[in-house]
C-alpha positions in Angstrom: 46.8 40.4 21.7 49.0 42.1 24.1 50.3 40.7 27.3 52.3 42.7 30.1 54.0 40.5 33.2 54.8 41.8 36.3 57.2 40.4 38.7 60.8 40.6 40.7 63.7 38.3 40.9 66.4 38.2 43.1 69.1 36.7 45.0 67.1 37.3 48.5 63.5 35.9 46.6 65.0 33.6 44.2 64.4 33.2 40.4 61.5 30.7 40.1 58.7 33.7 38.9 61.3 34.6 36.4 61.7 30.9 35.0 57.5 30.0 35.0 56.7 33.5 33.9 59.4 32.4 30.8 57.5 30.1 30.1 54.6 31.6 30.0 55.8 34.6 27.2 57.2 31.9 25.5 53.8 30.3 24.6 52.4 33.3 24.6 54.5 35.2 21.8 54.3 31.3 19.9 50.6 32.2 19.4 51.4 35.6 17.5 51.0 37.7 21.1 53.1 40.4 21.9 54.7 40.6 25.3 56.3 42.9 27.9 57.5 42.1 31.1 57.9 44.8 33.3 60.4 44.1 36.5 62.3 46.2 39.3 65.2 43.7 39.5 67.8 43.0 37.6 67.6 40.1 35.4 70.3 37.9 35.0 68.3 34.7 32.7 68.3 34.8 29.3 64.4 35.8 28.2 62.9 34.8 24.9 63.9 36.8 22.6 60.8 38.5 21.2 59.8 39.5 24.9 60.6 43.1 25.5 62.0 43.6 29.2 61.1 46.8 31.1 62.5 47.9 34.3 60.2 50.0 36.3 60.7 52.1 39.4 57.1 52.2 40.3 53.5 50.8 39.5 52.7 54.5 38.3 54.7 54.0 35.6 53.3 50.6 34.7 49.8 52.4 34.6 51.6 55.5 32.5 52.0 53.1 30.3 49.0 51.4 29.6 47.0 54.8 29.5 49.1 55.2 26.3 48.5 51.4 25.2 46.5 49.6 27.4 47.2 45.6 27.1 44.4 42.9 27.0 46.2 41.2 29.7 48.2 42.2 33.1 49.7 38.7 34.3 51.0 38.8 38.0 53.4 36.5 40.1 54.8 37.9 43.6 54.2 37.6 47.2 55.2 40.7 48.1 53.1 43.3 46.3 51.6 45.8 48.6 47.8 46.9 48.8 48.4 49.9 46.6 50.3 48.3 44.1 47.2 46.2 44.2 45.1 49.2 43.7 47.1 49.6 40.4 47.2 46.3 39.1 43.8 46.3 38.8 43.6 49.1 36.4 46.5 48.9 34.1 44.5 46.2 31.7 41.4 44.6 30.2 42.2 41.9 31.7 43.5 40.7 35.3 45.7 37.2 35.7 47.7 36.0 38.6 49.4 33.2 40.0 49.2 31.7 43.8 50.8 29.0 45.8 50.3 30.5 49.1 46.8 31.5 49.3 47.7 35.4 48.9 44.6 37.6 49.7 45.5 39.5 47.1 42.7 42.9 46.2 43.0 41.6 43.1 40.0 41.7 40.3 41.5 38.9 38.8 39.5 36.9 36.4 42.2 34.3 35.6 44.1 32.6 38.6 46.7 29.4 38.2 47.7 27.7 40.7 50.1 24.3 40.4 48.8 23.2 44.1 45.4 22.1 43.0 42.3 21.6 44.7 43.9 22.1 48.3 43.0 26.2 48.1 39.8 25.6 46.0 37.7 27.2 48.6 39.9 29.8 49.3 40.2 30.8 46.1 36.3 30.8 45.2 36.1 32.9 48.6 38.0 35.5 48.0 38.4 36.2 44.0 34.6 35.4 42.7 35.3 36.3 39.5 38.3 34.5 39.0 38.4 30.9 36.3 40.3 28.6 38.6 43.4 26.8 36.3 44.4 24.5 39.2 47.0 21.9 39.4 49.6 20.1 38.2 48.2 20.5 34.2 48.8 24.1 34.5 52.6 23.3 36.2 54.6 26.7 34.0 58.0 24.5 32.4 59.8 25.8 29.2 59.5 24.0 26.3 62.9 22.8 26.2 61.8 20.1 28.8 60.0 18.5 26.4 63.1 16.9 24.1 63.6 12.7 25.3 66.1 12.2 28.1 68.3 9.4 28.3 67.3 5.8 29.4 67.5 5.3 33.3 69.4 2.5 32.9 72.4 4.6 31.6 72.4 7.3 33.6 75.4 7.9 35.9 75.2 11.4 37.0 74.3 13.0 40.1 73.4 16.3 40.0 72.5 19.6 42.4 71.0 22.6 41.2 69.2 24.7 44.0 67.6 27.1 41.7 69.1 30.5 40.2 70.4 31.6 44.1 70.7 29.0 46.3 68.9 31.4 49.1 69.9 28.7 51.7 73.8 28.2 50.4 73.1 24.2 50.7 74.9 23.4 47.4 78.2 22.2 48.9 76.7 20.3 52.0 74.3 18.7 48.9 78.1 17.4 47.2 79.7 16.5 50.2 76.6 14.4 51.0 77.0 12.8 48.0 80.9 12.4 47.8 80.3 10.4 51.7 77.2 8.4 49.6 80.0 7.3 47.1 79.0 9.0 44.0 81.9 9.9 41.9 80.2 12.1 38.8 78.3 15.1 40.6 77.3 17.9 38.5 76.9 21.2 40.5 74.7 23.6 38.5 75.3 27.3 39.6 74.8 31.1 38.7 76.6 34.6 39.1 73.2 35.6 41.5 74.5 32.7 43.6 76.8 33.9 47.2 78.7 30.4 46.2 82.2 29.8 47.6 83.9 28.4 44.7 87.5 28.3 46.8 85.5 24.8 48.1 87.6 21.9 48.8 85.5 20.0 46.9 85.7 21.8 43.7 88.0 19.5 42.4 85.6 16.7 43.0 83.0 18.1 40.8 81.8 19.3 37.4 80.9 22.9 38.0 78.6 24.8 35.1 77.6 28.0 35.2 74.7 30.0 34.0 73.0 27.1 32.0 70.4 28.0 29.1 66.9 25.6 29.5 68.1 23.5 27.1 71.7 23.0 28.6 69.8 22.5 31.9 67.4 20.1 30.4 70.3 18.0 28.8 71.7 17.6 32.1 68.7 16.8 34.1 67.9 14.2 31.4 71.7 12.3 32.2 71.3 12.5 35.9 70.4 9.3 38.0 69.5 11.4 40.8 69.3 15.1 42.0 69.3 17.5 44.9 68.3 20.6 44.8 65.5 23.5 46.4 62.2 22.9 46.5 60.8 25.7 43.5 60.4 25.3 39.8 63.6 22.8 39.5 61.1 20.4 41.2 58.7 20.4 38.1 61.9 20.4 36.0 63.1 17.4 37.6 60.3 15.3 37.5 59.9 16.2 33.5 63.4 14.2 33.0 62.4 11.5 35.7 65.1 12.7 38.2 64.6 10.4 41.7 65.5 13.5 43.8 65.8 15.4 47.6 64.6 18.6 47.7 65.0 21.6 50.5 61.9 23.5 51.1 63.2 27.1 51.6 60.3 28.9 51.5 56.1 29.0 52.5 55.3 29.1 49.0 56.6 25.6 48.4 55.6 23.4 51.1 52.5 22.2 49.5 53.5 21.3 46.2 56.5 19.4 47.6 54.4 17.5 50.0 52.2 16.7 47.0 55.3 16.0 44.8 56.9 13.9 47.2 53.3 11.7 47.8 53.7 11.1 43.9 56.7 8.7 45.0 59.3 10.0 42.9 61.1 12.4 45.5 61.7 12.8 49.1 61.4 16.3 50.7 62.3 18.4 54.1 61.5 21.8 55.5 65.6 23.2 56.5 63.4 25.7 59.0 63.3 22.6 61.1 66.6 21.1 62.2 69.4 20.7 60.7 69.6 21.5 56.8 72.9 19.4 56.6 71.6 16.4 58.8 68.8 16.3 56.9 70.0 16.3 53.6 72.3 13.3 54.1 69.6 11.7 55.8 66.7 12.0 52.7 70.0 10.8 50.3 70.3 7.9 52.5 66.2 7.1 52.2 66.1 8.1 48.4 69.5 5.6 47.9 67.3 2.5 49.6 64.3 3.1 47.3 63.4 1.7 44.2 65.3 4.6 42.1 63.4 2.9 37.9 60.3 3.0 39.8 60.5 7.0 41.2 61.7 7.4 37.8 58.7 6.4 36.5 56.8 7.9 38.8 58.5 11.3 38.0 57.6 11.0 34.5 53.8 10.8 34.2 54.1 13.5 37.1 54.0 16.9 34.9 54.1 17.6 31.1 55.3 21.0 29.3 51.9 22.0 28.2 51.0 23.7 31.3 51.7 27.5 29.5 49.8 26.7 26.1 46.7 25.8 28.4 47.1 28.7 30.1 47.2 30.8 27.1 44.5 28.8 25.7 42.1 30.0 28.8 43.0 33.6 28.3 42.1 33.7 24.8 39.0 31.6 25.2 38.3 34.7 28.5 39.1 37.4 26.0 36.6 36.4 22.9 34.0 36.0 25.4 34.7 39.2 26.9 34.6 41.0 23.4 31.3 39.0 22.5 29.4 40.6 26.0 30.7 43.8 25.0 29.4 43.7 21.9 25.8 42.8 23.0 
């Protein structure tokens, strides 16, 4: 089968559909499917290799395409695509899939929709795409298979770590060290990228260990040392709580305020909203709170909070859609 993802990722919007949408081709193409994602940005994270990347100007020329080779499946993940583009979507495969975490009225004829926030948009969802299959909740969570390998034992970890995504959309990442460095902790790992506006001329620079542009499995290594973590409140949340990282995280965006309120009810992290007061205050503040907790039990916690299997059910459901699809059509 053939499966063609369409999404953007960029400094301004941030990298998390790039990364779940990763991990989706991943398990796709393991199952013998070929994939194509098809983009307007420039993309700046390594992609499996057997996914072909295809930069587009326009949805006509996603549908251009398909009238030449039309896919079995169109997978979506954005929050910004127009009504017309919409229009398009809708017509460029056999099949319609699409991700939410913001209960987007998409037009969308979708028949497949994930979404990691699980039953909170239920209704919404049965509402307003009827002929939708619902993959809700933290089971269908999109992590790359890299999170999987075994992590250190808590008891030796040392390491504190911040990673706020692939751009840091709210430049937190040195108030994040300082915070630490004033908590006491002398081994922080900053994680951080070229899409990143990152001063680097920081005082602190010296006081850190700086890496740049880590692969999954380089960032996996390193969530699975750290003790604790800070970082933004995307798909490094999910990451995170694969290694069983105690962590702070900085909502920066809509799209994320119910999964981190979810997360952070799990007992394993602590979050905040930096559209509400101070982003600084409040990051020394949560460190404080996540420093008096019980840091083995959140660990814990963390870990029976997500598993990498998320994509391969996923892939499971669209196969299981597509048979029965082929089986009506040939009655």
């Amino acid at each position: 089968m053939e499966l063609w993802i369409r999404l953007d990722a960029n400094p301004s919007i941030g990298f998390g559909h790039l990364v779940r949408m990763s991990a989706l081709a991943s398990a796709a193409t393991a199952r013998g499917w070929k994939v194509k994602l098809f983009t307007t940005s420039r993309i700046t994270i390594n992609l499996p290799t057997s996914v072909e990347l295809n930069y587009v100007d326009s949805e006509q020329q996603l549908l251009n395409q398909s009238l030449i080779n039309k896919p079995e499946w169109l997978f979506i993940d954005g929050y910004h695509f127009t009504q017309q583009q919409c229009e398009i979507f809708n017509r460029v495969a056999d099949q319609l899939a699409h991700i939410d975490d913001l209960q987007q009225a998409y037009q969308l004829d979708s028949q497949l929709l994930v979404s990691p926030n699980g039953e909170a948009f239920k209704a919404f969802y049965c509402e307003t795409f009827p002929r939708a299959e619902l993959l809700l909740g933290l089971p269908y969570v999109l992590l790359r298979s890299e999170f999987e390998q075994g992590f250190l034992n808590y008891s030796e970890r040392k390491i504190a770590l911040v990673s706020f995504g692939g751009a840091d959309v709210a430049n937190l990442s040195w108030d994040a060290v300082e915070a630490l460095i004033s908590a006491g902790f002398t081994d922080i790992h900053l994680v951080v990228t070229d899409a990143m506006n990152i001063n680097l001329n920081n005082t602190n620079l010296a006081k850190v260990t700086l890496h740049r542009n880590l692969s999954a499995k380089e960032m996996a290594n390193l969530m699975g040392r750290a003790k604790i973590a800070m970082g933004a409140a995307g798909s490094t949340m999910f990451e995170l709580a694969s290694q069983g990282v105690p962590s702070v995280f900085a909502i920066v965006a809509d799209n994320q305020v119910t999964a981190a309120c979810e997360l952070e009810a799990s007992g394993w992290c602590l979050a905040f909203d930096i559209r509400v007061g101070s982003a600084k205050q409040q990051l020394s503040d949560k460190l404080d709170c996540l420093l008096a907790s019980d840091l083995s039990q959140m660990h814990n916690f963390a870990k029976q909070t997500v598993d990498v299997y998320g994509p391969k059910r996923i892939i499971t459901a669209m196969e299981r859609i597509s048979r029965s699809n082929r089986d009506i059509r040939q009655v």
